[in-house]
C-alpha positions as CSV (number, residue, x, y, z in Angstrom):
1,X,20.2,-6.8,0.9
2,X,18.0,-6.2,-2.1
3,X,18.2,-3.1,-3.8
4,X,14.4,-1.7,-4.6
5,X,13.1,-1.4,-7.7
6,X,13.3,2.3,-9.3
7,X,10.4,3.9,-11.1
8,X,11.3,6.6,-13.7
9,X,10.8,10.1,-12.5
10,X,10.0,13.2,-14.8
11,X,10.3,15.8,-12.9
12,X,11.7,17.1,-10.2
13,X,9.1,17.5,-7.0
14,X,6.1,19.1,-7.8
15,X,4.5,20.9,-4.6
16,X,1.1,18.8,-4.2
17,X,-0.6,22.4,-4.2
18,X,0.0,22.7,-7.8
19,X,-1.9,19.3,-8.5
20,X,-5.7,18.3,-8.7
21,X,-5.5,14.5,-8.1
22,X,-7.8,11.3,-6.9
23,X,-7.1,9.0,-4.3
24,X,-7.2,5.4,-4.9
25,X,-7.6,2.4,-3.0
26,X,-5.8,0.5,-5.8
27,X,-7.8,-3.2,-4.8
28,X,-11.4,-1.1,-4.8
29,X,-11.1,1.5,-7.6
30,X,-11.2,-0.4,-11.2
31,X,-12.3,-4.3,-10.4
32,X,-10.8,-7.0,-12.6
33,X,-11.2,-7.2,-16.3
34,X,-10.3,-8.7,-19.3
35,X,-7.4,-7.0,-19.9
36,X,-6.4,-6.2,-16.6
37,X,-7.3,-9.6,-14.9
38,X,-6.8,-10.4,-10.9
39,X,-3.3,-11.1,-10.0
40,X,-3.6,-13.4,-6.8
41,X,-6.5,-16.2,-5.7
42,X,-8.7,-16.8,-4.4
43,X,-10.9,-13.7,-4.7
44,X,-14.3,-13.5,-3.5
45,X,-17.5,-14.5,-5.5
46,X,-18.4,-10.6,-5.1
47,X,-16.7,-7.6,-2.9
48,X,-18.1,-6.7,0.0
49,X,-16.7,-4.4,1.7
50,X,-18.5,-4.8,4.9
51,X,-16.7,-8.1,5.3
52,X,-13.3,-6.0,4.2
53,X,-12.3,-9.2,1.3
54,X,-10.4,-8.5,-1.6
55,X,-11.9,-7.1,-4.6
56,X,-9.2,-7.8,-7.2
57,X,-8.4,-3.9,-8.3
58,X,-4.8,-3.7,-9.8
59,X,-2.3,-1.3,-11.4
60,X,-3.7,-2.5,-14.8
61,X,-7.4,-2.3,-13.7
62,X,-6.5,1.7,-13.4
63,X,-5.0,1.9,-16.5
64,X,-7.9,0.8,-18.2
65,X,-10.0,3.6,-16.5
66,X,-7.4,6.7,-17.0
67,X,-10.1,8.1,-19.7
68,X,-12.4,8.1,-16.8
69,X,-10.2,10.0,-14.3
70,X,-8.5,12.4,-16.7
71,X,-11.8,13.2,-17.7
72,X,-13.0,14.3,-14.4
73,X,-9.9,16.9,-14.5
74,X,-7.7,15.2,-12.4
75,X,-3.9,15.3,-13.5
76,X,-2.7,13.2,-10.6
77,X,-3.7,10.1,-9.0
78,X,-2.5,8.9,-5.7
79,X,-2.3,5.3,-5.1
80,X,-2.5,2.7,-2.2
81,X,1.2,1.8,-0.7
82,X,2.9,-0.5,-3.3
83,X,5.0,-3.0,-0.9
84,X,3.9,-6.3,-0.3
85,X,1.3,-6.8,2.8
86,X,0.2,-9.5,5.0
87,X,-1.7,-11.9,2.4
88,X,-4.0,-13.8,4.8
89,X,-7.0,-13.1,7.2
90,X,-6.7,-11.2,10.1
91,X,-8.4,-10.8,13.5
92,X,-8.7,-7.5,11.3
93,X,-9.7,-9.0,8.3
94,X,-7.7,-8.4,5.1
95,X,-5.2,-5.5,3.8
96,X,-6.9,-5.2,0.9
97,X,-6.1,-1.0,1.4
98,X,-2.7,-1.7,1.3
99,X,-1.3,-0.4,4.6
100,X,-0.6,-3.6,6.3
101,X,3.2,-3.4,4.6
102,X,5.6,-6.0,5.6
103,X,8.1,-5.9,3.0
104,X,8.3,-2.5,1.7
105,X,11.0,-3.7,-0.7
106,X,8.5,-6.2,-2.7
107,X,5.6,-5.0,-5.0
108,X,2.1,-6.3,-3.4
109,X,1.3,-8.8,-5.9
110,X,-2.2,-8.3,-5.4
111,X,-1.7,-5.0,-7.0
112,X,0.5,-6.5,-9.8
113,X,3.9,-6.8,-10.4
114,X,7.1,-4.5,-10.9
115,X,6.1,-4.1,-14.6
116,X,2.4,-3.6,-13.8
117,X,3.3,-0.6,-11.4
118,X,6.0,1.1,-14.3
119,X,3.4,0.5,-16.8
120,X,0.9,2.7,-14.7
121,X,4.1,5.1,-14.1
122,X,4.6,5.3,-18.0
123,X,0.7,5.7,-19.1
124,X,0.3,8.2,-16.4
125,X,3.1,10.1,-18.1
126,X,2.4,9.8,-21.4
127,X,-1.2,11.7,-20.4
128,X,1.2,14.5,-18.5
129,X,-0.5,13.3,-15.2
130,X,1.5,12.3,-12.0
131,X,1.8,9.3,-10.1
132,X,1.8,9.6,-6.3
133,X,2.6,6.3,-4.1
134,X,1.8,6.2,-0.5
135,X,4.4,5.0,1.8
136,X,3.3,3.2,5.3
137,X,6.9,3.2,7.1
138,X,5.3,3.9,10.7
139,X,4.1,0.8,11.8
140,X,4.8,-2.9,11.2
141,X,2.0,-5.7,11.1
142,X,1.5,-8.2,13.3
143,X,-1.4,-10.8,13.8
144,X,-1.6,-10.0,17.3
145,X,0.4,-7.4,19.8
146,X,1.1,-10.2,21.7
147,X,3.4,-11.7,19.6
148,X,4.3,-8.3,17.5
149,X,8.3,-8.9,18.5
150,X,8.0,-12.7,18.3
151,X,10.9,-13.9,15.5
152,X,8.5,-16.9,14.2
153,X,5.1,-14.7,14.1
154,X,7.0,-12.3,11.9
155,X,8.8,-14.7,9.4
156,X,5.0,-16.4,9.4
157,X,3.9,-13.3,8.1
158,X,6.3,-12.8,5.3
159,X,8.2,-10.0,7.1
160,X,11.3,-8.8,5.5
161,X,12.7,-8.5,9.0
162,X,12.0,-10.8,11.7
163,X,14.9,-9.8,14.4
164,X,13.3,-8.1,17.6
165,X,16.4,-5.8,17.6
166,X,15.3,-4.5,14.8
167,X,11.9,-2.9,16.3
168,X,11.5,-0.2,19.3
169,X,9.1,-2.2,22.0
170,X,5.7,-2.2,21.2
171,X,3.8,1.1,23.0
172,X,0.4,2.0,23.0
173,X,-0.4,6.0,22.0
174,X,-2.6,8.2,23.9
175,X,-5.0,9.8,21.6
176,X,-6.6,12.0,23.4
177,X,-2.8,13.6,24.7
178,X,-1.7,15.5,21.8
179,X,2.1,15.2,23.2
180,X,1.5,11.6,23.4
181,X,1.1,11.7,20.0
182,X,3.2,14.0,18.8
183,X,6.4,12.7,20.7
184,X,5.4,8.8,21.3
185,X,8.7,7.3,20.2
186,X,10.9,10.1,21.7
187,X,9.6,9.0,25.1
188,X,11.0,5.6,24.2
189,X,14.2,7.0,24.0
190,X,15.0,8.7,27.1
């Protein structure tokens, strides 16, 4: 199997507390420019985010407005998850937020590429500001529950694994049981 990518670190952990940063949806934040262009088509003639399209924010697109965030006092930004997501429209409509990960192992390359994401890394750094990435490692896409597990639904949705073995079944959580919530997947177990 692939081995991920590796993004230089500078530090060792720094306690979140000790940080003032901004959260980013990375496709919403900075929209498309010249010198940090769209990396995917088709994008909409305009974003609307009522209809949940793409807007064309990338890695670059933020880099261009780090004068912006700095400024505010920020010396951290946090970012949208960085794998790669289902690309296509949804009964949902699209993952332009980022948390529709189905190959955590690939950059989304609506976000940009490899480079594109160290690039951010290194002009974050050279302002002594901190990257944060989101991870989304609880849940799994799918384009309908019905077919969640199903080997062809999940290799037509670019998953990096389509084996059913490799999934617990698919369970519904009670939100209005806190120990349903708390302790979903243990219940799976025994």
């Amino acid at each position: 199997m692939e081995e991920p990518f590796n993004l230089p670190v500078r530090s060792p952990f720094i306690p979140s507390s000790f940080l003032t940063d901004s959260r980013l949806i990375t496709d919403r934040f900075a929209p498309p420019s010249d010198t940090a262009p769209a990396r995917t088509n088709p994008l909409p003639v305009e974003c609307d985010g009522a209809l949940q399209t793409w807007c064309g924010g990338t890695w670059l697109s933020i880099i261009d407005k780090l004068d912006y965030i700095q400024g505010m006092g920020f010396d951290a930004i946090w970012i949208s998850p960085t794998g790669q997501n289902i690309d296509s429209h949804t009964p949902y409509n699209y993952a332009y937020h980022g948390y529709w990960v189905n190959d955590p192992m690939t950059v989304n390359p609506r976000f940009g590429s490899e480079d594109d994401l160290k690039a951010l890394s290194k002009a974050l750094h050279d302002r002594d500001m901190f990257l944060m990435v989101d991870v989304a490692v609880n849940n799994v896409p799918a384009m309908h529950t019905a077919d969640s597990l199903d080997p062809t639904a999940l290799a037509a949705d670019n998953s990096r694994w389509t084996k059913p073995e490799y999934f617990h079944e698919h369970c519904w959580i009670d939100y209005s049981n806190t120990t349903s919530v708390q302790q979903w997947y243990v219940t799976l177990q025994v």
